[in-house]
N, C-alpha and C positions, 0 to 999 in steps of 0.2 A: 504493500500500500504506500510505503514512502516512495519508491521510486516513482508510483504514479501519480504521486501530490506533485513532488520534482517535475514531475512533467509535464504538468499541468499550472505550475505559477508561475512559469513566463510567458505561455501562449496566453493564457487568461489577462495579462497586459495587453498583448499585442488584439487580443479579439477587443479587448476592452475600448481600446483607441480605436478599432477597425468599428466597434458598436458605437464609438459618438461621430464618427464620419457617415457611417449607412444610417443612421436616427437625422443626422443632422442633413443630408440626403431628402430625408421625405418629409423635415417640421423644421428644417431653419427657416425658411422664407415661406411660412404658413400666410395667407390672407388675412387681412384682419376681419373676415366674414368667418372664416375656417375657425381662426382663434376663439372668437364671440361664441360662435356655436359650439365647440368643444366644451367652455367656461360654461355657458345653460347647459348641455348635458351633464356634467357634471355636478352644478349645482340642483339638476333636478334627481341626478341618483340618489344625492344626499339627502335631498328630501322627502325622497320616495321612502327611503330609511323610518322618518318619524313618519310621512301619512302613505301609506301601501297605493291607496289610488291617486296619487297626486301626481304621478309620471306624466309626460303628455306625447306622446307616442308621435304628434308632428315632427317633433324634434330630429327624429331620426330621416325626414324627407331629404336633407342636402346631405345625407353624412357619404362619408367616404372614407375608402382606405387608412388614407393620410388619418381624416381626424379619427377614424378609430383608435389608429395608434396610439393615436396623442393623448388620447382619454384615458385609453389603459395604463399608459405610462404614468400619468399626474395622480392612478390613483393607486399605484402599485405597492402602498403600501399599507393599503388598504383594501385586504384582496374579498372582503365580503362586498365592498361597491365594484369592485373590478368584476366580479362574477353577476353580478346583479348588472353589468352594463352587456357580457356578452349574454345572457340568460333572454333580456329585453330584444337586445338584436337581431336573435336568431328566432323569436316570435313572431316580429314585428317586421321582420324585413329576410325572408324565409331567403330567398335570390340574392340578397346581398355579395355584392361582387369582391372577393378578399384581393389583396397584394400577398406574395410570400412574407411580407413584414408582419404585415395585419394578423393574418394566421400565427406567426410565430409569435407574437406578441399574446394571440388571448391561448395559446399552446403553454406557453411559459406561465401565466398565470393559474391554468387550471389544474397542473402540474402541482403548483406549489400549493394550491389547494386541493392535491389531492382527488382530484377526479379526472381521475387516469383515465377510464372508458368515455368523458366528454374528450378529453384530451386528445385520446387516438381516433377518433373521429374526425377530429381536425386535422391530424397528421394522415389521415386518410386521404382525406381532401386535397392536403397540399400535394401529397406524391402522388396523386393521381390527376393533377391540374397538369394539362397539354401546357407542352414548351417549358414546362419547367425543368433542368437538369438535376440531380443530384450535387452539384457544387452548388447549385443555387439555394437547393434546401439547405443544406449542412448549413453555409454562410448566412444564411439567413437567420437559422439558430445561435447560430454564435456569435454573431456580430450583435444579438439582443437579449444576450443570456445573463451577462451581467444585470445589462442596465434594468433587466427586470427581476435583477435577486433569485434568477432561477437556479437548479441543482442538476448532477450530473444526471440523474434518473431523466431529462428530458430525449437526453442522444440516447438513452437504454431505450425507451418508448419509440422513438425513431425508428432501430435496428429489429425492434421485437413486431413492428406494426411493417417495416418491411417483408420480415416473413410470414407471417400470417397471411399477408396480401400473396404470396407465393413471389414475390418481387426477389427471387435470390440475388441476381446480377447485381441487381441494384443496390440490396442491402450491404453486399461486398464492396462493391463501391463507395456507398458512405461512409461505410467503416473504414477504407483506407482513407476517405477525406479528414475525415474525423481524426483522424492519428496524425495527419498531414499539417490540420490546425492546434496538434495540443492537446488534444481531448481523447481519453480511454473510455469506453462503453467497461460499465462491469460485468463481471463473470458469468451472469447469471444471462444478460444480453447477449453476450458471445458464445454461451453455451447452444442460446435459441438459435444463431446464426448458423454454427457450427451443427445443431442435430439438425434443420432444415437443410444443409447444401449434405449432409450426409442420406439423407430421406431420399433426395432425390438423385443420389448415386453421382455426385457430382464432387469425388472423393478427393483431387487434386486442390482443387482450391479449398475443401477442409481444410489440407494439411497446409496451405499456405497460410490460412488465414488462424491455425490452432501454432505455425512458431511465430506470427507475428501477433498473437497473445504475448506468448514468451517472452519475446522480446521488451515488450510493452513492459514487462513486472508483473504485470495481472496476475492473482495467484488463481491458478487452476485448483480445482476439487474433483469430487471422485465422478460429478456429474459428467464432466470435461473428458475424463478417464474413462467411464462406460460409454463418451459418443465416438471416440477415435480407437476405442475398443472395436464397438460396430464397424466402423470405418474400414479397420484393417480385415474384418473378415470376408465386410463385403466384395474388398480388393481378393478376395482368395490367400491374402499372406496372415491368416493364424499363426503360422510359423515363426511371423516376426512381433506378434505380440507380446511372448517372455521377455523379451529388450524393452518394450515395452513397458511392464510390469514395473521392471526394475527402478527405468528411471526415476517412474513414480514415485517406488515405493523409497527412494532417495531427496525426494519432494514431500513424502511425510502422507503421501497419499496411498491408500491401500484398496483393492479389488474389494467389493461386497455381493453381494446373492446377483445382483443384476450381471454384474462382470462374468461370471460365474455362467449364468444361465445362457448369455451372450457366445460365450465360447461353446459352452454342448450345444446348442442350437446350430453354429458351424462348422461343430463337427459331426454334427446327425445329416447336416444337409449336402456335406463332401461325399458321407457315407464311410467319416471316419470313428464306426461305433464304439470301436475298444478305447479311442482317446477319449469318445463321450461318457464312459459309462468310469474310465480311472478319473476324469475331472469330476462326475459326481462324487466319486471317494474322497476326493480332497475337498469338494467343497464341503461333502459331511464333516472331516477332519479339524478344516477350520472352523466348526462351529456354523454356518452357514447350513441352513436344513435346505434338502430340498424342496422346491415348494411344487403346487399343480403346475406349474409354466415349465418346470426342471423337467418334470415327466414327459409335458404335451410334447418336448423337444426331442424329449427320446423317440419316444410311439409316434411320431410322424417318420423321425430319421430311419427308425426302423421300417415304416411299411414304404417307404422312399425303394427302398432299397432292398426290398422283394421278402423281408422278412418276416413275415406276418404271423408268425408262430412264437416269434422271441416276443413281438409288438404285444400279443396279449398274453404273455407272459406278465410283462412289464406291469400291464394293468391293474390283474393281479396283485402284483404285489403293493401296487399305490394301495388298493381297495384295504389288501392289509394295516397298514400302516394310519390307516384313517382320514386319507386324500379321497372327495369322490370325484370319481369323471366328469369331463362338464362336456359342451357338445364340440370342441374342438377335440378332442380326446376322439370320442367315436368318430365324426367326418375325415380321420388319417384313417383309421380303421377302415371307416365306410370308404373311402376314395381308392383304397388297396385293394379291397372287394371286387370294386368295379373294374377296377386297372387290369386284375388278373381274369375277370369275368365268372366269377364264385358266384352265383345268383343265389344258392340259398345260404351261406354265408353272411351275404349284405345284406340278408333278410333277419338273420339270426340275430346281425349286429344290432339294427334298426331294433328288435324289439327290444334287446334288454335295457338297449337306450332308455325307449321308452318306461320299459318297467323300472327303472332308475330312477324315473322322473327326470331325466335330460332332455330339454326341449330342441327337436330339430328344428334347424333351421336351411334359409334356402341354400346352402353350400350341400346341406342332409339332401336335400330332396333330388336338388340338382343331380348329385352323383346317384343314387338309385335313376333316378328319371333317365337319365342318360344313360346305365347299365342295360336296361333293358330295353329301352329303345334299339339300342345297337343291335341287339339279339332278337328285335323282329317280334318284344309279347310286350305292342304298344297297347294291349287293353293294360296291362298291370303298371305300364308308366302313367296309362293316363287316372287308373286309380291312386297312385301315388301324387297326381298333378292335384286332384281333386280334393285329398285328404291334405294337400299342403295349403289347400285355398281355405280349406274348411276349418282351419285350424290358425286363421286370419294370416295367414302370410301373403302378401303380393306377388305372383313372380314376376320377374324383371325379365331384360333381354336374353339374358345367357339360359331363364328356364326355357322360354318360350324359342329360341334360338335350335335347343336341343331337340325340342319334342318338333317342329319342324323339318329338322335333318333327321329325323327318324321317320317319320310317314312319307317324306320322301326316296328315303335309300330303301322302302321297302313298296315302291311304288302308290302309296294312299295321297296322292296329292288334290283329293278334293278334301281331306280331313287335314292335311298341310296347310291351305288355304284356308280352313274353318277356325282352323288356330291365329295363324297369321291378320286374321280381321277380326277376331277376339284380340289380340295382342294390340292392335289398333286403336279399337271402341275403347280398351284400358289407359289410353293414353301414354303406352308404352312404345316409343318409337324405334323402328326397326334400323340398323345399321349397315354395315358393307357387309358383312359376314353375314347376317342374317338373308340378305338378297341375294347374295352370291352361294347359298344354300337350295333356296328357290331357283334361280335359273339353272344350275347345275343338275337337280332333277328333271326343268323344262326340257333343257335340251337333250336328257340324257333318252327323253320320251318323244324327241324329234319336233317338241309342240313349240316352235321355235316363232310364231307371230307370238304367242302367248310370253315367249322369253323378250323380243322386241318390246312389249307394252309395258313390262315389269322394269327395264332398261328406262325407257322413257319417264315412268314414276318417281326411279330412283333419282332423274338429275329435277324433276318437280317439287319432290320433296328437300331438296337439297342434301342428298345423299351423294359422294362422289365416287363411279366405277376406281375399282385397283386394279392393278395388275390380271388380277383372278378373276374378275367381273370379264374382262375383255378374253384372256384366254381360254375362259369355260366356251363363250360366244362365240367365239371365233373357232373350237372345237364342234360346237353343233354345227356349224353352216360348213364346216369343212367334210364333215362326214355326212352332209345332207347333198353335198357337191355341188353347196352352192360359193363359188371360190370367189366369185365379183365381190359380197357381200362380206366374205372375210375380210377378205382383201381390205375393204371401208372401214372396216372395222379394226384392225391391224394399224392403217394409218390413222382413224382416230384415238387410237391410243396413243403412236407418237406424239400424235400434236397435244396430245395432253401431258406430253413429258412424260408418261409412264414409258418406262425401260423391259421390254419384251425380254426374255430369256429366253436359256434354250428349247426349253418346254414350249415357247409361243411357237419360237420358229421352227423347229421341228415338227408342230400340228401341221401350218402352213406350207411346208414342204412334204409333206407324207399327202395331204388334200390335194395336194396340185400334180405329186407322181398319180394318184388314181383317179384322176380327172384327165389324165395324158397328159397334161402341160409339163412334160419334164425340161421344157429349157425357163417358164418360171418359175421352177423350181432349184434351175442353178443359178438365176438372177435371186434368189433368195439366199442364199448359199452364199455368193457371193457378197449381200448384203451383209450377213451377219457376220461375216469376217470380218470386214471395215470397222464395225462394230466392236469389235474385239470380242465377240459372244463366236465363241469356236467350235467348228463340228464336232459332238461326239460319237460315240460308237452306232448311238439308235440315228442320229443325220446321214452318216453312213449307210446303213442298213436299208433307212428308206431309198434314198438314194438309188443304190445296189438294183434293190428289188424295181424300182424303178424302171430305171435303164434296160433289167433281162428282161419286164415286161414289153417295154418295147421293141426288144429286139437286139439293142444299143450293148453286146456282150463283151466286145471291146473297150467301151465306155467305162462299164460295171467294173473290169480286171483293173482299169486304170485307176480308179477308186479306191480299189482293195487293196491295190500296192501302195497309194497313197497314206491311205486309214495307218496300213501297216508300218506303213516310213513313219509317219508321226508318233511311232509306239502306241497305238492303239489297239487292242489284243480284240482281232475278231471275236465275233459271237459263233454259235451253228447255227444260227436265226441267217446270220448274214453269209455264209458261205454256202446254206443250202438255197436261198435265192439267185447265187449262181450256178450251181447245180440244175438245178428247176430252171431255169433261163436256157444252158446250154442244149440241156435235155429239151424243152420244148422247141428250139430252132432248128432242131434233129442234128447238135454237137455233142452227141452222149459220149466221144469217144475223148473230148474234152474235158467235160466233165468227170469221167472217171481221171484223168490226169491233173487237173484241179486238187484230186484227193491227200496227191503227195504235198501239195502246198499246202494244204488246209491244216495236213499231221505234223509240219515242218512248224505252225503256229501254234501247235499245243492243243489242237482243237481235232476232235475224232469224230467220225461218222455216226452219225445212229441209224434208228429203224425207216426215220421218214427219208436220210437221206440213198442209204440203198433202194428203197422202195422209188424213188425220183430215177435211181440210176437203171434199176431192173424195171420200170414202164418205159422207159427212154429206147432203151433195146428192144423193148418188145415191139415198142411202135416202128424201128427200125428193123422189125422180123430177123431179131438176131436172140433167138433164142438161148445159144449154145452158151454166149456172153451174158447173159441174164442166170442163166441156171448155176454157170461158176461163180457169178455175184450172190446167187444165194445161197452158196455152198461157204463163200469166204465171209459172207454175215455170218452164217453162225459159227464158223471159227476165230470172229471175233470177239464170241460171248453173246453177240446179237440174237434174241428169238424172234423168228420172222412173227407177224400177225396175220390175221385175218387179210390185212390188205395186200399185204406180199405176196400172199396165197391165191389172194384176186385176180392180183395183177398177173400173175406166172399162169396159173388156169385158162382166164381169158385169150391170153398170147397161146397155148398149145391149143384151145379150142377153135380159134382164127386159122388157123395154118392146117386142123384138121388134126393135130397130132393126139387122137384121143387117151392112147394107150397113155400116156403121159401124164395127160390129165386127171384121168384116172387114179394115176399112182400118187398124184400131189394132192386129190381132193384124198386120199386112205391116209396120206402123211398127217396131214394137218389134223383129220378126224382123230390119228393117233392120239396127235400133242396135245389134245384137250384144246384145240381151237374150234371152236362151233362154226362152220358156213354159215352164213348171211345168205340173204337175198339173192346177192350178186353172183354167188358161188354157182347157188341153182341156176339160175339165170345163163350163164355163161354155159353150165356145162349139158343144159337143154337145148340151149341154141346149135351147140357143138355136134352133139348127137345127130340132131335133127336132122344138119348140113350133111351128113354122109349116111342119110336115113336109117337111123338107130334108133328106131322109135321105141324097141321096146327097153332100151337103157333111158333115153326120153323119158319116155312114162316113168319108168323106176324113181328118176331124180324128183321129177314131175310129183309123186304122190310121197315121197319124202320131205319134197319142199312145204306139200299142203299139211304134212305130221308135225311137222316144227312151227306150223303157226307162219308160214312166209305167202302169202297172197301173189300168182304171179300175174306177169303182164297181162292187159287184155289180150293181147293176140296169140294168147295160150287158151 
């Protein structure tokens, strides 16, 4: 405290001289009309003293800034007429227009009297008065702090009314003004400054503005010490709080339950339980009990962190010890329930809640309502919606949010809709996420004027598309094949400044390879490059399939080797689209050559791609290279299917080769592969061609034993 008197008695000069230059400023060359009137008001507060009605409220018609000033000051040592003149003013003259003087001037006196919430009311006023700066204010206070006998607590009120206002920037600001003119805010101000810029994770200038305490003298306390506790956790560095500790405890200041609870809450939330559960040991140790907030920190870190068997362990043992659960207790419980999809679990939990007598609330309900929405049994969410209304709780966006994304991911979008204008009529307004929940079932149901009308609502009500609003859109109209309309939509998202990702552009380029537009599709391509949003494996791939679609198989190879140059590790997604490409432009013989590159990339064949490579042949009536292909699938572990079997059948029935066929429909029958359809089908037609009717027929009334209906022209 001495350093900060020292620090404060020669600025308190200089403000002093700087407070009769800015006084003398707005009342050395007062009018003698101004003067006159100041003198009546004056003399009528005093009178107003001995008769209550004797005020005459004209008085107040010419006043102004100036003579406000000038009033408060003649009577500032007299601060029951000083409150008795702004108390009149602010009745009588509701609009009265302030100067920063003005305001400081009835700031200062109401201060000194003590009515600190009129006070920050006016400190309201002034930091929230356009064109004022923050050197404006501070100087404004101190240039009239003196002369009105005021005390430090006015710049504490300053710094604690900036943050309340959420004005962090600014209240850091003052504060270094304030240090700048001489003057220290006390600890208890700085503390407020200090847990505000920590609240809102804006951890850097804590710590600048907790050593330029320091520096100051200001003596910190343990309040100081539990906010730059928080501070460091939130930064992730627990590790450096023991240094921490120390220095403190070399300042005479020591850790208490808060400190304490602080730490096991970041180490439950790391999912560093063993460090949570030996800090409880020590805080027992040091006399520090644990309290309900000790536990809730465990039985959250623990169901965090998939434990949910130690979490009610834990509980347990509170219930022992004579802590009862309160509802943040069960909602870690209940929210783990959900996480992991326990439905009778989170039912189990919910009741004993209840039998406890712990009242849920809408974090309770939300997380059941949302359990079971997901799993598609939206009658028992929507009984748990009903029981939560019934039980006076309101839901808010995030309930009514959920139970929407659940009628719609199980298709009920007229009972989606039924919610959503119930959510409405409540006065409950809908958000980006909430819309962008709705159109992503519109579109995913192709009802895409109905997604268009919800679009249009959203910028009516002054809701603005993100990112997801535009790329859901531009996914419906893509896969509706309408590409113009994407397209529109694509650049009205630029010009909105929203930034497309891969995910955009890869919708847009996958819409436009199966629309055929494959060369706006490498104008896209190329756009996102420029961009610096870089092709990945699935840009590729469409791509890829693209090009073998059309034919472009050179195109496709040149891709592949690209993808591959940039260390891009193909998919089999992408290397059996050039498979499937070369095979269908009758390059099977490619294709199979392809194979050695494909195994060169770490990547092996499966069932679809031999099956690509054995129809390829067949369509090329190369049997002999089809049959060795299914000879060397299964020596690679591969078991052919049904379709292999298809494919191989129908090739010997084409060419006549029935004995063959024969022996492949006996194989498969072996393997425990049942024929299809297709099987019959093929090996009827086969027969037929070289009039084998009565093997025909045989297949024929097999096919009708198995339940396979065949063509009409059977």
């Amino acid at each position: 405290m001495a350093t900060q008197r020292l620090l404060l008695k020669k600025p308190i000069l200089r403000a002093s001289s700087a407070a009769a230059s800015a006084f003398a400023s707005t009342s050395a060359h007062p009018t003698s009309s101004d003067t006159f009137l100041s003198e009546k008001i004056l003399w009528g507060l005093k009178q107003q003293g001995k008769k209550p009605a004797s005020f005459n409220p004209s008085l107040f018609h010419e006043l102004n800034p100036l003579i406000f000033t000038e009033v408060l000051h003649k009577c500032r040592e007299n601060l029951q007429v000083g409150q008795r003149f702004i108390d009149l003013v602010s009745l009588n003259c509701p609009n009265f227009k302030h100067s920063s003087t003005s305001l400081s001037s009835a700031i200062h006196v109401l201060v000194r009297s003590r009515r600190v919430s009129d006070a920050q009311a006016l400190v309201l006023r002034m930091i929230r008065k356009s064109g004022v700066s923050r050197i404006e204010i501070v100087d404004s206070l101190v240039s009239s702090y003196e002369d009105f006998g005021s005390d430090l607590r006015v710049f504490d009120l300053l710094i604690r009314t900036y943050v309340q206002a959420r004005k962090l920037r600014e209240a850091v600001e003052a504060f270094h003004v304030l240090k700048s003119r001489g003057f220290c805010v006390s600890i208890n101000a700085c503390n407020s400054l200090l847990g505000g810029l920590v609240k809102i994770e804006w951890i850097d200038w804590a710590w600048e503005v907790y050593h330029e305490i320091v520096r100051c003298g200001i003596q910190v306390n343990v309040y100081t010490l539990n906010i730059m506790v928080n501070a460091m956790c939130k930064q992730g560095k627990i590790d450096a709080v023991k240094g921490f500790l120390s220095e403190m405890e070399e300042k005479g200041i020591f850790s208490d339950s808060v400190t304490y609870n602080t730490l096991i809450n970041a180490y439950s939330r790391e999912g560093k339980l063993e460090e949570a559960f030996g800090l409880m040991n020590v805080m027992s140790a040091e006399g520090f009990k644990p309290c309900l907030l000790t536990f809730n920190c465990i039985v959250n870190g623990l169901c965090k962190n998939g434990k949910y068997g130690k979490a009610t362990q834990v509980l347990d043992e509170m219930v022992k010890i004579g802590l009862s659960p309160d509802t943040a207790t069960y909602n870690s419980l209940l929210a783990e329930c959900c996480r992991s999809g326990n439905l009778s679990e989170a039912e189990s939990v919910f009741s004993e809640m209840l039998h406890r007598g712990v009242i849920p609330d809408l974090v309770s309900y939300s997380s059941l309502i949302a359990l079971f929405s997901r799993v598609g049994l939206l009658d028992r969410a929507l009984g748990y919606y009903k029981d939560m209304k019934s039980n006076g709780l309101i839901p808010d966006k995030v309930i009514y949010t959920i139970l929407i994304g659940g009628f719609c991911k199980h298709g009920s979008m007229l009972e989606a809709m039924r919610i959503r204008d119930e959510m409405l009529e409540k006065g409950c307004l809908m958000d980006v996420v909430t819309y962008n929940t709705i159109l992503n079932a519109l579109c995913n149901k192709k009802m895409l004027s109905e997604a268009d009308q919800l679009l249009n609502e959203m910028f009516e009500r002054g809701v603005f598309p993100d990112y997801y609003t535009y790329t859901t859109l531009i996914n419906g109209y893509c896969k509706d094949g309408n590409m113009s309309k994407a397209l529109t939509l694509f650049r009205s998202m630029l010009q909105r400044n929203l930034k497309p990702d891969i995910v955009t552009y890869n919708t847009l380029i996958d819409g436009f390879c199966k629309a055929g537009e494959i060369e706006e599709a490498i104008l896209l391509r190329d756009e996102m490059i420029t961009k610096n949003v870089l092709p990945n494996l699935i840009t590729y791939s469409i791509l890829i399939n693209g090009f073998c679609s059309r034919g472009f198989i050179s195109d496709a190879l040149r891709l592949w080797e690209k993808m591959v140059d940039t260390r891009i590790q193909p998919s089999l997604v992408t290397c059996n689209s050039l498979i499937k490409g070369y095979c269908r432009h009758g390059e099977t013989e490619k294709a199979c050559q392809f194979l050695g590159q494909m195994r060169s990339q770490g990547v092996f064949p499966d069932c679809f791609t031999y099956n690509t490579l054995i129809n390829g042949y067949i369509k090329e009536e190369n049997m002999d290279k089809a049959f060795d292909l299914l000879s060397e699938m299964e020596n690679q572990g591969l078991s052919p299917n049904v379709i292999t079997y298809n494919v191989m059948l129908d090739g010997f029935c084409k060419l006549g080769r029935m004995q063959e066929a024969n022996m492949l429909y006996r194989k498969m029958s072996g393997r425990g592969i049942n024929p299809d359809r297709a099987t019959y089908t093929s090996l009827i037609n086969g027969h037929v061609s070289l009039d084998n009717f009565k093997e025909a027929a045989w297949f024929h009334d097999e096919m009708l034993q198995r339940g396979f209906m065949p063509d009409d022209k059977f």
